[in-house]
Backbone as numpy.savetxt, mean C-alpha at the origin, in Angstrom:
# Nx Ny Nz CAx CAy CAz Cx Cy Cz
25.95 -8.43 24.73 25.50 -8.06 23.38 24.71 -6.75 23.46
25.02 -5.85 22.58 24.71 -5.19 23.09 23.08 -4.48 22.13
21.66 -3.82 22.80 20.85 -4.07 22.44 20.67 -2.85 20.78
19.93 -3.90 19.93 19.79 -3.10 18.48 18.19 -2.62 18.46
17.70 -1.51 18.04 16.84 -0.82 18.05 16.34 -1.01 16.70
14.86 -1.83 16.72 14.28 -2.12 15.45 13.41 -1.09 14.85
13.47 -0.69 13.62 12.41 0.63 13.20 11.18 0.13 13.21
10.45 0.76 13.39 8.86 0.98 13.80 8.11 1.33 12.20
7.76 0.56 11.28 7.02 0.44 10.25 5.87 0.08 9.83
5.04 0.96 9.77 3.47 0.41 9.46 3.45 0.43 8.19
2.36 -0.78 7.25 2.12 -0.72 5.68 0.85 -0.92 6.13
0.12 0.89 5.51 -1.61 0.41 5.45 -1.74 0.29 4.12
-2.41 -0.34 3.66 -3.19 -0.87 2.42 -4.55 -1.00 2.36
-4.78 -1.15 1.00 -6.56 -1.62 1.21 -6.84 -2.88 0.98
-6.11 -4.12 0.50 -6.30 -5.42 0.49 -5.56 -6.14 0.98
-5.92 -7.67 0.95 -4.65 -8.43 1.78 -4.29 -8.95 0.27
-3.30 -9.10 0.05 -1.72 -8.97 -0.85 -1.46 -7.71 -1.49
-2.09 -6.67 -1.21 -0.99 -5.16 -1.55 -0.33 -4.97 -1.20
0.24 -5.63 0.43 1.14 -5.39 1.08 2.49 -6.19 0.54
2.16 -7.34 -0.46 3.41 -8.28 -0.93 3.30 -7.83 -2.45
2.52 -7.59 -3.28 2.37 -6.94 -4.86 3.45 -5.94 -4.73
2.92 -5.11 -3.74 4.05 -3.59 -3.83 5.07 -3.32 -3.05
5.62 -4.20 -1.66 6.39 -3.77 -1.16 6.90 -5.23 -0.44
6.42 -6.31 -0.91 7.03 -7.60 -0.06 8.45 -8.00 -0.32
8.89 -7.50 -1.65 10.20 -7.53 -1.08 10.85 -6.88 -0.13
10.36 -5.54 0.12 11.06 -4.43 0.61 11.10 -4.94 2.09
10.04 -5.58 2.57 9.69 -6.14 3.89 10.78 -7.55 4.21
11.11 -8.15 3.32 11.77 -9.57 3.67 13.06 -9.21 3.34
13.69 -7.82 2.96 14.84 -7.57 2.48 14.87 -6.69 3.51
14.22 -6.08 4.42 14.86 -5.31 5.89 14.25 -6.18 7.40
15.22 -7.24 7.70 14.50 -7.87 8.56 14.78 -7.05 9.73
15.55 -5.87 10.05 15.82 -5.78 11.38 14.57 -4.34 11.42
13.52 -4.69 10.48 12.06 -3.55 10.82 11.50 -4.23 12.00
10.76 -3.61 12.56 9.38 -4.28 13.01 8.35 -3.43 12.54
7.68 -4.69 11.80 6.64 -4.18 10.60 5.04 -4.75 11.38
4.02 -3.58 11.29 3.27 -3.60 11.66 2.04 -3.57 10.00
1.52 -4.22 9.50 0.55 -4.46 8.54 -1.26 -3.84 8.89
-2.02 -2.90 8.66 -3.04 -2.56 8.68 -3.91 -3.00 6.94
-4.66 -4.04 6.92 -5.55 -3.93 5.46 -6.54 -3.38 5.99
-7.18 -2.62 5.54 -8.64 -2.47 5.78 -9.92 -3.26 5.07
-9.54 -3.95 4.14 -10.90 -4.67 3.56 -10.73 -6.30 3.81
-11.79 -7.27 3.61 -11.50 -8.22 3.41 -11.88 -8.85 4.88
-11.69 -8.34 6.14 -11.55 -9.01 7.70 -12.48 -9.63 7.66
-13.65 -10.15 7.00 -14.76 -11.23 7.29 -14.94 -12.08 6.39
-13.50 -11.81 5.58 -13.58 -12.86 4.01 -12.73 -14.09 4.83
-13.71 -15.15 4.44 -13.30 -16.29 5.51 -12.11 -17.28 4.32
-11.94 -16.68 2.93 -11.52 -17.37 2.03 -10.05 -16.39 2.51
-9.57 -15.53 2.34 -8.36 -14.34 2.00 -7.98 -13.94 3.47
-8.84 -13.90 4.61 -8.17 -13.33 5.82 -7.35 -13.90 6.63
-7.38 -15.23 6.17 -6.39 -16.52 6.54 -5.57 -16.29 6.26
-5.27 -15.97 4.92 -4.37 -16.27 3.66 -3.40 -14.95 4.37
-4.21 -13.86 4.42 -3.05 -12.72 5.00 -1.91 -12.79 6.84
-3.07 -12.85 7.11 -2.28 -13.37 8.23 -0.92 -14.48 8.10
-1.42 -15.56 7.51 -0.49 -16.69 7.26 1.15 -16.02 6.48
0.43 -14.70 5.65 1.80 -14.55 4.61 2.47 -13.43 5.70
1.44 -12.67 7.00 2.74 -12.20 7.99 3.63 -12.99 8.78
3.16 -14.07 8.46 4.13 -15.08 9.35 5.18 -14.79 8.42
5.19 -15.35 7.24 6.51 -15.51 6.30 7.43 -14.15 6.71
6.70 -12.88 7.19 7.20 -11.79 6.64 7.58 -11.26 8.35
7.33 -12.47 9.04 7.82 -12.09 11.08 7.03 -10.63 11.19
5.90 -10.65 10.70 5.51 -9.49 11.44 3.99 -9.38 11.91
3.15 -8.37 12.24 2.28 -8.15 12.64 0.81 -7.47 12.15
-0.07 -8.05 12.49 -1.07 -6.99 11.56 -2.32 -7.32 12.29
-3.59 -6.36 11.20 -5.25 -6.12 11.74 -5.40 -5.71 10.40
-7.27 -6.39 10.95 -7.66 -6.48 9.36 -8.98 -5.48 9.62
-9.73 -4.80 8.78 -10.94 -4.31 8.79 -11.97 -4.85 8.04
-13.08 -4.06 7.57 -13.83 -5.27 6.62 -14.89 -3.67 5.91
-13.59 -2.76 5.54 -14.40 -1.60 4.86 -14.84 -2.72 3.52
-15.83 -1.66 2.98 -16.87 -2.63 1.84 -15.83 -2.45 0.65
-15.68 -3.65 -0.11 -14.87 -3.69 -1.05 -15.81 -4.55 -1.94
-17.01 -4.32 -2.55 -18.25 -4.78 -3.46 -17.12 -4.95 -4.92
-17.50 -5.36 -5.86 -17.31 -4.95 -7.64 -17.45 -3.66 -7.55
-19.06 -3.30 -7.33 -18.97 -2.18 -7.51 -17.91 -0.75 -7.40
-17.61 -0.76 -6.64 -16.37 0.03 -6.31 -16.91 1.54 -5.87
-18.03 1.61 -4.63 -18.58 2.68 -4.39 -18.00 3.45 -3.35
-17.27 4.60 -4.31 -16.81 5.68 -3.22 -17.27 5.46 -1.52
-16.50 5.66 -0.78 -16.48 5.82 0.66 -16.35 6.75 1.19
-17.31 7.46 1.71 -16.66 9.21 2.47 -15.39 9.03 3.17
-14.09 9.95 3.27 -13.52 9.79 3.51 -13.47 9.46 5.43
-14.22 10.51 5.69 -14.45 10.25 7.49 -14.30 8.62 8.30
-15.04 7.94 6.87 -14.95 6.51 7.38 -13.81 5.38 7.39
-13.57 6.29 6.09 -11.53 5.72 5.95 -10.78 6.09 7.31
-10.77 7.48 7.63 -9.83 7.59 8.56 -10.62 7.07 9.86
-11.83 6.50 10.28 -12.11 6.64 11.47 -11.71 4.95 11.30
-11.57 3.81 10.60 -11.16 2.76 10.00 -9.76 2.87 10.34
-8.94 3.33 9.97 -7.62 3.46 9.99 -7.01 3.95 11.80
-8.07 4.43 11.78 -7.30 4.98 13.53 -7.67 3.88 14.64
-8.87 3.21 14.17 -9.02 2.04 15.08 -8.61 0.91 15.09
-8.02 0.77 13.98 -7.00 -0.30 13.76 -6.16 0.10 14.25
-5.16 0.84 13.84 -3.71 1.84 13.85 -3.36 1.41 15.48
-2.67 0.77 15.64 -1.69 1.17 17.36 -1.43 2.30 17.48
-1.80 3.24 18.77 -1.43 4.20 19.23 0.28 4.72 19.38
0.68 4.21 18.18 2.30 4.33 18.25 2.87 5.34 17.50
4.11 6.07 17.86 4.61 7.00 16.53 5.67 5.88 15.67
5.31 5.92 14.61 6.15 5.03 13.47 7.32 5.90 13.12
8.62 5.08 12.86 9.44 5.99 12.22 9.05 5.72 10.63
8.15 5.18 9.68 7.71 4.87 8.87 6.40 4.32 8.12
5.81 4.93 7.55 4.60 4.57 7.59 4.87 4.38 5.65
3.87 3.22 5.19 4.20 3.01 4.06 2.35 2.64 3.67
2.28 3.39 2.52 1.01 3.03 1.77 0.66 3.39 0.33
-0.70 3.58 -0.11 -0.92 3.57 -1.18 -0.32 4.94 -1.82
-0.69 5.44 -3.44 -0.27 6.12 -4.23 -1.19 7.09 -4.16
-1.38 8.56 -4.06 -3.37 9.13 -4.45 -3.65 8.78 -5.49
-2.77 8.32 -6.88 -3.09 7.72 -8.24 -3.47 6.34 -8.06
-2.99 5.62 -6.95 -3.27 4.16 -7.20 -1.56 3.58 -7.92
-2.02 2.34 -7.93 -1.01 1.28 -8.56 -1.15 1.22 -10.17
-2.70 1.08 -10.23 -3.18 1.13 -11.94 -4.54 1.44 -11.93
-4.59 1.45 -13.50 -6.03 2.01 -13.41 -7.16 1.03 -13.53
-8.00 1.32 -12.71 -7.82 1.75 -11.50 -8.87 0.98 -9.95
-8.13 1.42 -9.22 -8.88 0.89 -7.84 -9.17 1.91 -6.79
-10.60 2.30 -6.65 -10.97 3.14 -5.84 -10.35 3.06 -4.38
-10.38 1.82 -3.95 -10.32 1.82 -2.69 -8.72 2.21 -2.42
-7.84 1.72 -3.49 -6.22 2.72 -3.41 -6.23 3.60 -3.03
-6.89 4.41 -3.50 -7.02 6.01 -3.97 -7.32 6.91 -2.51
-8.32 5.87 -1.95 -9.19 6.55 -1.06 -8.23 6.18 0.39
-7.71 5.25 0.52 -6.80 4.66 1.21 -5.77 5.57 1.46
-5.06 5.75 0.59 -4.03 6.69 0.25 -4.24 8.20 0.63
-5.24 8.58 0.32 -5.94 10.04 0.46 -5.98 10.36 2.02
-6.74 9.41 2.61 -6.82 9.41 4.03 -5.65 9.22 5.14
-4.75 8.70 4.80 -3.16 8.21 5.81 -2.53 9.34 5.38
-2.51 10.21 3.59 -1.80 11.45 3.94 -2.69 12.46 4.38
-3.76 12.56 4.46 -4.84 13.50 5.64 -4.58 13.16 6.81
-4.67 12.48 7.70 -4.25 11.61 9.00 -3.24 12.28 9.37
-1.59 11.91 8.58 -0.18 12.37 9.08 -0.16 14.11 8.64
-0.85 14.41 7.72 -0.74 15.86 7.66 -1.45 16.61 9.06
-2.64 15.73 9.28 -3.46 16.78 10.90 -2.80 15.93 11.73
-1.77 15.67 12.19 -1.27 15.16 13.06 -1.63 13.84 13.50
-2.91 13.29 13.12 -3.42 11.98 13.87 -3.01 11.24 13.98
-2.58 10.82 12.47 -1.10 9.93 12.68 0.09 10.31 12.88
1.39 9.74 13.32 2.51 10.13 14.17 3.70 8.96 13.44
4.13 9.64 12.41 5.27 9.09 11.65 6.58 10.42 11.52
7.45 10.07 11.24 9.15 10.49 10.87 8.90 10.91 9.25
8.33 9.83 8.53 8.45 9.66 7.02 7.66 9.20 6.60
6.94 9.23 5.54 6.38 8.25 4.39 6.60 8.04 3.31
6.20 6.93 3.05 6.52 6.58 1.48 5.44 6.23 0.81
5.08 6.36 -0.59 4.12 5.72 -1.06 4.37 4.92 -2.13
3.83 3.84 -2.48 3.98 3.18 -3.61 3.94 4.00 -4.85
5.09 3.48 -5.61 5.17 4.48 -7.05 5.03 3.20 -8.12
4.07 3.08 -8.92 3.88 2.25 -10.10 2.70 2.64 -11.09
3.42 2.53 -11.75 1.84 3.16 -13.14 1.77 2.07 -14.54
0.72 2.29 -14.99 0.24 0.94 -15.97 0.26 1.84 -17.46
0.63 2.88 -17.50 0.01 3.39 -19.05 -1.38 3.76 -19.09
-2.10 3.54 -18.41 -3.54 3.47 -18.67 -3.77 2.27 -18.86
-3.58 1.89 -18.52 -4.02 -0.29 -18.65 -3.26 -0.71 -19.93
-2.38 -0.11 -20.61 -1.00 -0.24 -21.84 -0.68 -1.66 -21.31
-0.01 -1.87 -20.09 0.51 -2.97 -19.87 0.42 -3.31 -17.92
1.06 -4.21 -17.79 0.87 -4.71 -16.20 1.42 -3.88 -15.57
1.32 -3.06 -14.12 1.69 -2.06 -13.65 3.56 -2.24 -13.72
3.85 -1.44 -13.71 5.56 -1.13 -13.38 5.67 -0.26 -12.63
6.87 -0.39 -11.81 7.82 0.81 -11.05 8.20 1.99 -11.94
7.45 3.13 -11.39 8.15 4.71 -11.37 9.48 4.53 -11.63
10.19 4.57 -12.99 11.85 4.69 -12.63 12.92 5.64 -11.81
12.04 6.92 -11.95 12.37 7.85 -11.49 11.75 8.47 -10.24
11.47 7.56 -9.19 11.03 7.68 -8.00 11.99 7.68 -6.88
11.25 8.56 -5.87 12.73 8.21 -4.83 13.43 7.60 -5.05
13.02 6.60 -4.55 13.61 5.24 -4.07 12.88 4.22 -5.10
14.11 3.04 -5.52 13.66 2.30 -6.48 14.88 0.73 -6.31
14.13 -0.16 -5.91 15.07 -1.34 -5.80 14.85 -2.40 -6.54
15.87 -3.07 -7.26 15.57 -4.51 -7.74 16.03 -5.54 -6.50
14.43 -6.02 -6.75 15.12 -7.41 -6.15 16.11 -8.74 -6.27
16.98 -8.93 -5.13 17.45 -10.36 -5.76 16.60 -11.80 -6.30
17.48 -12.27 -6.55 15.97 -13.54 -7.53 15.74 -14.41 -6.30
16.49 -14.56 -5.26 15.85 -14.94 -4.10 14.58 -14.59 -3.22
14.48 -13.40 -3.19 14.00 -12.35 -2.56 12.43 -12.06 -3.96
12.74 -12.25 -5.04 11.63 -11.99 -5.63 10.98 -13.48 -5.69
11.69 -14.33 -5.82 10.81 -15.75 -5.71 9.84 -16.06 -4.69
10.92 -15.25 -3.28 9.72 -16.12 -1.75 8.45 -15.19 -2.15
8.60 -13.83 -2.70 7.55 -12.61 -2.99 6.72 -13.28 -4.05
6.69 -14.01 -5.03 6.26 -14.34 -6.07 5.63 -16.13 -5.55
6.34 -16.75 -4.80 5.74 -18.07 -3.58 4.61 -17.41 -2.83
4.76 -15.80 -2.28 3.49 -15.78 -1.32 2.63 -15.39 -2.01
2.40 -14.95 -3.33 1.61 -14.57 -4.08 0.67 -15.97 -4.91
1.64 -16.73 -5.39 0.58 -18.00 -5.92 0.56 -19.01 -5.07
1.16 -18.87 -4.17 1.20 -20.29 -3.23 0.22 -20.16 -1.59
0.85 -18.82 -1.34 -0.01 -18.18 0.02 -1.57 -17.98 -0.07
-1.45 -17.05 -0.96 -2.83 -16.16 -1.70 -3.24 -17.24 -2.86
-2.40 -18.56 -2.81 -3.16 -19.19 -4.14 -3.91 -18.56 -5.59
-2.97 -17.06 -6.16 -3.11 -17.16 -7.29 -2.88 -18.02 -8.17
-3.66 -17.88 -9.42 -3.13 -19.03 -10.09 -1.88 -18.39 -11.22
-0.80 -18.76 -12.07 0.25 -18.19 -12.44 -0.23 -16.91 -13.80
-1.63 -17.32 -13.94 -1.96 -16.90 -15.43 -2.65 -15.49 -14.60
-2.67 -15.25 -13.41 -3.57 -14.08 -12.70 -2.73 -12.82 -13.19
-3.63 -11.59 -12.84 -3.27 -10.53 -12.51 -2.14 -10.52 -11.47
-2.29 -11.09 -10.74 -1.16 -10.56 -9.76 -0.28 -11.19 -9.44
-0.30 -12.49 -10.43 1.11 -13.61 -10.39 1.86 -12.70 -11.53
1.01 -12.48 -13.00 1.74 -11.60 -13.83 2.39 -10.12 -13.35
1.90 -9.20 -12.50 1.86 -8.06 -12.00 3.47 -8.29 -11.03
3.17 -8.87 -10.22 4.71 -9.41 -9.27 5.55 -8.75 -9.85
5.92 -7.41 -9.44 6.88 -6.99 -9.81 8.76 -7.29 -9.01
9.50 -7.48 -10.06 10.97 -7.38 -9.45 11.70 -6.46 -9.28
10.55 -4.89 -8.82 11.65 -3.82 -8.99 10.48 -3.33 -7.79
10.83 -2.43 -6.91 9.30 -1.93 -5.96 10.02 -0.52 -5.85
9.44 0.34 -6.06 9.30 1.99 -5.97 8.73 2.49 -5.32
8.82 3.84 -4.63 8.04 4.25 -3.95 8.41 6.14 -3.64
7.79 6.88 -3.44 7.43 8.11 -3.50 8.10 8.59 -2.25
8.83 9.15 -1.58 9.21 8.99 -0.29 9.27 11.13 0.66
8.50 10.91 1.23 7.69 12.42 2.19 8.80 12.35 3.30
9.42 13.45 3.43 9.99 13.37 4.86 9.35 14.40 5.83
8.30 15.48 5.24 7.66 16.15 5.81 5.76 15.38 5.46
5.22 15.85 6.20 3.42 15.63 6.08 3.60 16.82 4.75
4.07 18.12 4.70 3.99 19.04 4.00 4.19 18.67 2.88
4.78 18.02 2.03 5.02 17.35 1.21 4.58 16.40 0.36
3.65 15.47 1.47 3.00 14.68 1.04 1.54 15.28 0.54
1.11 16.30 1.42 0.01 17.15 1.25 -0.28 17.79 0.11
1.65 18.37 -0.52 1.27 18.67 -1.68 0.89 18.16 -2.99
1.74 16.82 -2.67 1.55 15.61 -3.97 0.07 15.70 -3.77
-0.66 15.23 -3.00 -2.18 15.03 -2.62 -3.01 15.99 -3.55
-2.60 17.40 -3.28 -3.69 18.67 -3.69 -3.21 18.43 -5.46
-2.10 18.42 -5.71 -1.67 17.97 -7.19 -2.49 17.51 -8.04
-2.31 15.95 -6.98 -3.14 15.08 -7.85 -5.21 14.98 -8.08
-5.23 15.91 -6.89 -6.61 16.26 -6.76 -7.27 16.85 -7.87
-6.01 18.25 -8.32 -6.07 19.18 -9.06 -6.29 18.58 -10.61
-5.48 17.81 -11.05 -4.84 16.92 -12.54 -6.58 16.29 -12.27
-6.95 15.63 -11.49 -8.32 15.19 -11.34 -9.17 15.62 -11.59
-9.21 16.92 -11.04 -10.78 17.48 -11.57 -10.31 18.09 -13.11
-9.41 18.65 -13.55 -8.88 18.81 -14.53 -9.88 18.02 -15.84
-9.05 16.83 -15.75 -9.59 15.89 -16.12 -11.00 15.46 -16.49
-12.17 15.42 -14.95 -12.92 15.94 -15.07 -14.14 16.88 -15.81
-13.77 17.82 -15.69 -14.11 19.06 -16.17 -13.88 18.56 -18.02
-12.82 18.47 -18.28 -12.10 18.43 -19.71 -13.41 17.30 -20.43
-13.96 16.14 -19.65 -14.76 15.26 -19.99 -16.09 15.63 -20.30
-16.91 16.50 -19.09 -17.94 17.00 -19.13 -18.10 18.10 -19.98
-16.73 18.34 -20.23 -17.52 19.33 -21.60 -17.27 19.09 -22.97
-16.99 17.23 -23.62 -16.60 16.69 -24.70 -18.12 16.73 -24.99
């Protein structure tokens, strides 16, 4: 028999179920990955760090957890601490894929997305990290209009089969014990999108973009 060469896929995130909200189908619909899982928050939540681990079993793969501060509050994190977080987790490996957050986020809004996201395309742009490609999650809410949806017009954009969205929608209220009326039993999307970089250069630019539209923004406020 002769031997098959599995791709090398990391999904960093900032919680444990972002990795199944935004891309668990994509994970149980390519079994011949080997998927490596990084969360950074949550590693001392004795209620949820179970719960993640348990749903990489479902998903045959691997992961590490951190325990960056994820309060209500939602207090900015210098970025230095994101990436010095991310590299000590991170296996010293080159990925042919690295998969994570949006610099916009999923919806509006979650800091720790944002900041997450910001830092893995800083990382693969200075070389630290060592990927082929990335992708990022593509989904937007309207402004809180309605429950996030898939970018239609994103790279890459898949519906799931109803098989494939059920076990995704099982690890969500059954794994993670949402309850069906939650945010993120409703949110479960059956379509997963994503933004897809084949250069760091690329991704760098989406980054400065969205930096830009930001202070924009910004600015436009402070002087209402």
């Amino acid at each position: 028999m002769a031997w098959k060469y599995k791709k090398a896929v990391v999904i960093i995130v900032a919680h444990p179920d972002d990795e199944t909200l935004w891309c668990g189908g994509t994970i149980l619909s390519n079994t011949d990955w080997n998927t490596f899982v990084v969360c950074l928050c949550r590693g001392n939540d004795k209620e949820r760090a179970p719960k993640f681990f348990k749903t990489l079993k479902s998903y045959k793969a691997k992961g590490i957890m951190g325990d960056i501060d994820d309060g209500p509050q939602q207090k900015p994190i210098d970025d230095e601490e994101i990436d010095r977080e991310i590299l000590r987790l991170l296996p010293p490996w080159h990925f042919d894929l690295i998969i994570t957050h949006n610099p916009a986020g999923e919806y509006t809004r979650h800091i720790r997305h944002e900041e997450v996201s910001r830092s893995v395309i800083k990382l693969w742009h200075s070389g630290e990290l060592s990927a082929s490609e990335l992708w990022t999650f593509a989904y937007e809410d309207g402004n809180r209009k309605y429950y996030p949806r898939p970018v239609k017009n994103a790279n890459i954009c898949n519906t799931l089969s109803g098989k494939v969205w059920q076990k995704k929608y099982n690890i969500i209220t059954r794994t993670y014990g949402f309850d069906k009326g939650s945010f993120e039993a409703l949110t479960t999307p059956a379509e997963e999108s994503f933004w897809q970089f084949k250069t760091p250069g690329e991704a760098w630019n989406r980054l400065r973009e969205f930096e830009k539209q930001n202070l924009t923004v910004l600015n436009s406020e402070i002087q209402k």
